[in-house]
C-alpha positions in Angstrom: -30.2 -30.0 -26.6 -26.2 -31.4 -25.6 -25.7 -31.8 -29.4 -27.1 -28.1 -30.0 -25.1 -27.0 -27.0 -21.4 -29.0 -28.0 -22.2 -27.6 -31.6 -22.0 -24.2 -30.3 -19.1 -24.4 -28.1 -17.2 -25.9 -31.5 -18.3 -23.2 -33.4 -17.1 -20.5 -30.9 -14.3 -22.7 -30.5 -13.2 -22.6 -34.4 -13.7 -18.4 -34.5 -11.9 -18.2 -31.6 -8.7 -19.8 -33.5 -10.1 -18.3 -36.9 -9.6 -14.9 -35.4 -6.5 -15.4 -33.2 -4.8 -16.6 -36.7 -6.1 -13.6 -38.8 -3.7 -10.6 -39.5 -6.5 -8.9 -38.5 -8.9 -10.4 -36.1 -11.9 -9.4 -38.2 -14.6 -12.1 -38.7 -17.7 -10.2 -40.4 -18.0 -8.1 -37.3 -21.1 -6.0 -36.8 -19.7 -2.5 -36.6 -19.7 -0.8 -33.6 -22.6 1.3 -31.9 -24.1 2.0 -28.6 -25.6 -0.8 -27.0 -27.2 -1.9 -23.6 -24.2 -3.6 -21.8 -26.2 -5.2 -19.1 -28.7 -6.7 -21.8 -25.7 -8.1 -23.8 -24.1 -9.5 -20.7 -27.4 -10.9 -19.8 -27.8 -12.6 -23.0 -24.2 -14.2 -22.7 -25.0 -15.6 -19.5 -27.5 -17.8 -20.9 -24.8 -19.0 -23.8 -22.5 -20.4 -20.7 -22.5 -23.5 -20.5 -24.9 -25.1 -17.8 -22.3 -26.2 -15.2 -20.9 -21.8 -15.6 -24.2 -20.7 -15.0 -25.3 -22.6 -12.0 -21.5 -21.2 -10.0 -22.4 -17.5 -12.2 -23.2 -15.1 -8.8 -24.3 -11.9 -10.6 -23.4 -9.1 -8.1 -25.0 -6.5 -9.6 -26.0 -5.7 -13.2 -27.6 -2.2 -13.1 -30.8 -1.7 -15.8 -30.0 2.2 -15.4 -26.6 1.7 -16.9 -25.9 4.4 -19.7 -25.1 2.8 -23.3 -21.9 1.5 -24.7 -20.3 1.7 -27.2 -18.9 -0.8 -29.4 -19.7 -3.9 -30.8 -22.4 -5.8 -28.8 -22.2 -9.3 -30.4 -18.2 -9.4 -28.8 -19.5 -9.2 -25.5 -20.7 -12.8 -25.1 -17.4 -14.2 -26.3 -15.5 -12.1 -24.4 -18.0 -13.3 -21.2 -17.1 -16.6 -22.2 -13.5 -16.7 -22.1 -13.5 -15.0 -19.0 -15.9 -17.2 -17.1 -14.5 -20.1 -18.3 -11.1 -18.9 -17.1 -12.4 -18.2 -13.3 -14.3 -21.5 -13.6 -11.2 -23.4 -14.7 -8.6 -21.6 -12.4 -11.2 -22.2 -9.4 -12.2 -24.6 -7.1 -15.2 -26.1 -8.1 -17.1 -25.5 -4.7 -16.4 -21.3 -5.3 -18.7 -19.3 -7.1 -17.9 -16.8 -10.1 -19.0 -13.4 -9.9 -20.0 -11.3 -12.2 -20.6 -7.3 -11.8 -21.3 -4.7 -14.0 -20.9 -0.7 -13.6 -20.1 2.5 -15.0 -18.2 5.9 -14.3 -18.1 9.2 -16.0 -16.4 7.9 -19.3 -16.4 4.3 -19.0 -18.6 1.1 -18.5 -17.0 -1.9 -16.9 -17.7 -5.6 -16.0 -15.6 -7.5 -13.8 -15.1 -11.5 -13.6 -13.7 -13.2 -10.2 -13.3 -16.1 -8.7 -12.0 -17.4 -5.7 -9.3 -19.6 -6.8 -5.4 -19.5 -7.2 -5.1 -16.0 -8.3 -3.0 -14.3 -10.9 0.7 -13.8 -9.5 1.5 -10.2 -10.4 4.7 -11.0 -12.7 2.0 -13.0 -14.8 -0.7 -10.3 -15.6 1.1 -9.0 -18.8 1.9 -12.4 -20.1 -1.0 -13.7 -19.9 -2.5 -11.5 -22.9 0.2 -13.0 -24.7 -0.9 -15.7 -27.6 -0.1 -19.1 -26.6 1.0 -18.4 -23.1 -0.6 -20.2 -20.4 0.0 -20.1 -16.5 1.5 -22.9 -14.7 -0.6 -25.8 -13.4 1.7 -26.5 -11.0 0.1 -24.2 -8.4 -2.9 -26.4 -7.6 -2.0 -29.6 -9.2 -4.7 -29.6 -11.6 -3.9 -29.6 -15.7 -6.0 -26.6 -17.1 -6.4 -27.8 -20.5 -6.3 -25.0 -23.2 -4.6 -23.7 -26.3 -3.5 -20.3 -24.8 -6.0 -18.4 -27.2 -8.5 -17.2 -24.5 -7.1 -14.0 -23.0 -5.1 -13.1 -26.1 -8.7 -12.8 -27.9 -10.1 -11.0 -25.4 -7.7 -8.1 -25.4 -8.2 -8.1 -29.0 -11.9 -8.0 -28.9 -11.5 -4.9 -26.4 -8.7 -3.1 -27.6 -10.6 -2.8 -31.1 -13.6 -1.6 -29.2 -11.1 1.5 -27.5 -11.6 -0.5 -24.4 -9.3 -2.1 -22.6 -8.9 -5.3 -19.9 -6.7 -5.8 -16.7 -6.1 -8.7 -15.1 -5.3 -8.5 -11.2 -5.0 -10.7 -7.8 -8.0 -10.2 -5.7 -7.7 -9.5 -2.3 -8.7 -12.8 -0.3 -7.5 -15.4 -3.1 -8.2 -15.2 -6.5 -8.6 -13.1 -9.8 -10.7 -10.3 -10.9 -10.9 -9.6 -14.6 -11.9 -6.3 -15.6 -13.3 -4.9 -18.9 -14.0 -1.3 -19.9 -15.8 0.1 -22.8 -16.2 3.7 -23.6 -19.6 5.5 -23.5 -21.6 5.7 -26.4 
């Protein structure tokens, strides 16, 4: 089961850098369609590694949710990169929450934790391949390759979605995702 599990994090791992390096970001993608969002985000919870899923609070993950649209098998990288984010940006004693919505044109999901926060000048940059914020805040290295983030816009943006990054009020980050209606 840990072999099985390490295996998959190394092969995420290796399309993660795969697509980062591509012209195009295209790795055999499913093309787009409408999908359940809370079902896909479901099913990506239970690809997070053990240690994610036992600080994962899900808020609220509606089953009424209308469809998305887009390309379903995204979602649970994108969920990956931005729990792993929260969890490594976070004390380990906080939880990561993770909520799920929609509004008339748009479904969203939302990431926070409780830790450091995002300084506003950052928010931009941090999209950026390579870039990486400062350890310096809390004293801890965050180790990394800078990839994370710049992926996930990627992933979205293809999608005609888009994601924001932004300090929560109280301490912390909230990363938000939004995906048209199918």
């Amino acid at each position: 089961r840990i072999i099985g599990t390490r295996a998959g994090e190394l092969a995420r791992l290796v399309d993660r850098l795969l697509s980062a390096a591509s012209e195009d970001g295209e790795l055999g993608v499913a093309p787009a369609g409408p999908f359940d969002l809370a079902e896909a985000l479901r099913a990506a919870v239970e690809e997070l590694p053990a240690d994610l899923r036992r600080r994962l609070v899900i808020d609220n993950l509606p089953v009424e949710l209308p469809k998305a649209y887009g390309e379903r098998d995204s979602i649970a990288t994108i969920l990956t990169e931005l729990t792993t984010n929260a969890e490594k940006y976070s004390p380990s004693d906080t939880p990561v929450e993770l909520c799920a919505g929609a509004d008339e044109e748009t479904l969203r999901f939302r990431v926070s934790d409780r830790g450091a926060g995002i300084k506003p000048e950052h928010v931009e940059r941090a999209f950026e391949r390579y870039w990486q914020a400062d350890s310096s805040a809390d004293g801890r290295p965050h180790p990394g390759a800078g990839l994370g983030l710049y992926l996930v816009r990627r992933l979205v943006e293809r999608q005609q979605g888009w994601v924001s990054l932004r300090p929560r009020e109280g301490g912390g980050t909230t990363a938000e995702v939004r995906l048209p209606r199918a």
